[in-house]
N, C-alpha and C positions, 0 to 999 in steps of 0.2 A: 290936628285940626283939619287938616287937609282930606286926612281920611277919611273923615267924616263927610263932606261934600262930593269927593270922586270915589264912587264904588272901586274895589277891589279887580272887577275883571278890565274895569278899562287903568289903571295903576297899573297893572302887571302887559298890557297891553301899552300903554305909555312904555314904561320900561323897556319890552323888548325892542320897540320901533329906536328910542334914543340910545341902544347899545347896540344895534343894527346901524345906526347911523357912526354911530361914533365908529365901528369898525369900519366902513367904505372907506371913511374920511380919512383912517389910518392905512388901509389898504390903496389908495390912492395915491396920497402924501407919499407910500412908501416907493408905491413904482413909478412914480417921478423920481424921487431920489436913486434908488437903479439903474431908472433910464440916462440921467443925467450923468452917474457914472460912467455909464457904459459909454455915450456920447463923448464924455474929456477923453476916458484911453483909446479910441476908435481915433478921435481928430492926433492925439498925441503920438499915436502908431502911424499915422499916415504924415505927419510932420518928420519922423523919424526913416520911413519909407523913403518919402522926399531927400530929405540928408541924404541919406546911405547913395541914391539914385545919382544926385548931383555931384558928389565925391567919386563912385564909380566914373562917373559923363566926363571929370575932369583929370584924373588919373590916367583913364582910355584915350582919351585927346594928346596929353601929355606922351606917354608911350608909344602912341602911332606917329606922333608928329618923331620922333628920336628915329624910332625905325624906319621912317622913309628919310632921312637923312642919311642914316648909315646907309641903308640899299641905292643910297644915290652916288657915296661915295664907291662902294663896291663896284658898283656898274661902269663909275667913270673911270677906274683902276682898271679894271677889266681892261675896256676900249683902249684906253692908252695903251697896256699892253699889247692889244691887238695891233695897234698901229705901228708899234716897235720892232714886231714882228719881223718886220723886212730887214731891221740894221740886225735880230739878234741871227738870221736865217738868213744869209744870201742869197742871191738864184744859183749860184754855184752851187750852195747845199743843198737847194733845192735839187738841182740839175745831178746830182753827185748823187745823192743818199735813194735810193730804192728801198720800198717798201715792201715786205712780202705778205702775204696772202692771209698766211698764219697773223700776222703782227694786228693786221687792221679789222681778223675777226677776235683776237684778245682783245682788242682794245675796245671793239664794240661792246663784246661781251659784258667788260668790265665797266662800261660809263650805262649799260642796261640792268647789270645787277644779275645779270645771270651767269649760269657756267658756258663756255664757249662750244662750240659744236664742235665734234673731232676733226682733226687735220685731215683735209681732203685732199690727197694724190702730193704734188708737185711743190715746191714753196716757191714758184712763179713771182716775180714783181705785181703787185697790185699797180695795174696802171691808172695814169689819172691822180694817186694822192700823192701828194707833194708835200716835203715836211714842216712847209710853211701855213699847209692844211693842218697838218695833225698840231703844230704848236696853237693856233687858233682854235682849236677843237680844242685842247686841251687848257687851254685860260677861260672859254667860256664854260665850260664844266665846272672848273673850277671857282667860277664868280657864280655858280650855279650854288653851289657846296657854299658856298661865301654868306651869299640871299638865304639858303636853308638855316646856317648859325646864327645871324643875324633874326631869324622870324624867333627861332625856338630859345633867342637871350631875349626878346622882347617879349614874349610871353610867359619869359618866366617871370622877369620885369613886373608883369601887368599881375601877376598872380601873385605878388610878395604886397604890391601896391591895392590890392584887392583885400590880402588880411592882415591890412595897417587899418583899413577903414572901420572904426568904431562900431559895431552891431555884425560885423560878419568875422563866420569863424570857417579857418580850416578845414578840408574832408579830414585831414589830418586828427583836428584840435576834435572834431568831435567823433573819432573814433574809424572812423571809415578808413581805407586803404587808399 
């Protein structure tokens, strides 16, 4: 009955306008649903960002706060040593013990890491060091060495503490050396 009152080219012209419509509508409908996906995993990844950040923020705290404690007991070891220095050294030994030449460029050599330069003439006293020097020279080297064990147990610390934290993985874990 209808067709009878609306010619055929505006019917066919109806139609394409209302399946023209009805796609935008679905075409719209659909890139809001999309977008709104995309919007929860974008906010959920940055929630998860956040996490990861603040467990980093509190482990790193955690670890440095340990390591400046040990480096404080270190230091204060050190110095006490340093200051005992005189009952374990008397000025006798002081006065007594000569140093040679040779001795105090091995020794430099060895607290630089390099190999010592050849023995030059004479094995002469090194005047001036005194062996209450070289024991102080020798404990802080070694509170020196102390500070370095101490940095590289707390960094490994921070890096065990690092892949405890849920969303991060190893260079290890994911293939790397």
């Amino acid at each position: 009955m209808l067709s009878a009152i609306i010619p055929a080219p505006y019917r066919l012209l109806g139609s394409a306008l209302l399946a023209a419509a009805l796609v935008s509508i679905g075409w719209v409908k659909g890139a809001t649903y999309v977008q709104n996906k995309w919007d929860a995993e974008n906010t959920r990844q940055s929630l998860q960002v956040a996490t990861v950040k603040k467990l980093q923020a509190e482990a790193t705290v955690q670890i440095i706060t340990k390591y400046v404690d040990r480096i404080k007991v270190v230091r204060e070891a050190r110095d006490t040593i340093i200051k005992e220095v005189s009952t374990y050294v008397p000025l006798e030994a002081d006065a007594a013990c000569v140093l040679s030449r040779d001795f105090v460029r091995l020794h430099d050599a060895a607290a630089s890491g390099r190999l010592p330069d050849p023995a030059g003439g004479t094995d002469a006293p090194a005047a001036g060091i005194a062996l209450s020097t070289v024991a102080s020279t020798v404990a802080d080297n070694y509170e020196r060495c102390h500070e370095n064990a101490e940095q590289i147990t707390a960094l490994q610390q921070w890096i065990r503490e690092e892949e405890r934290i849920p969303g991060i993985k190893s260079n290890a874990a994911r293939g790397g050396k």
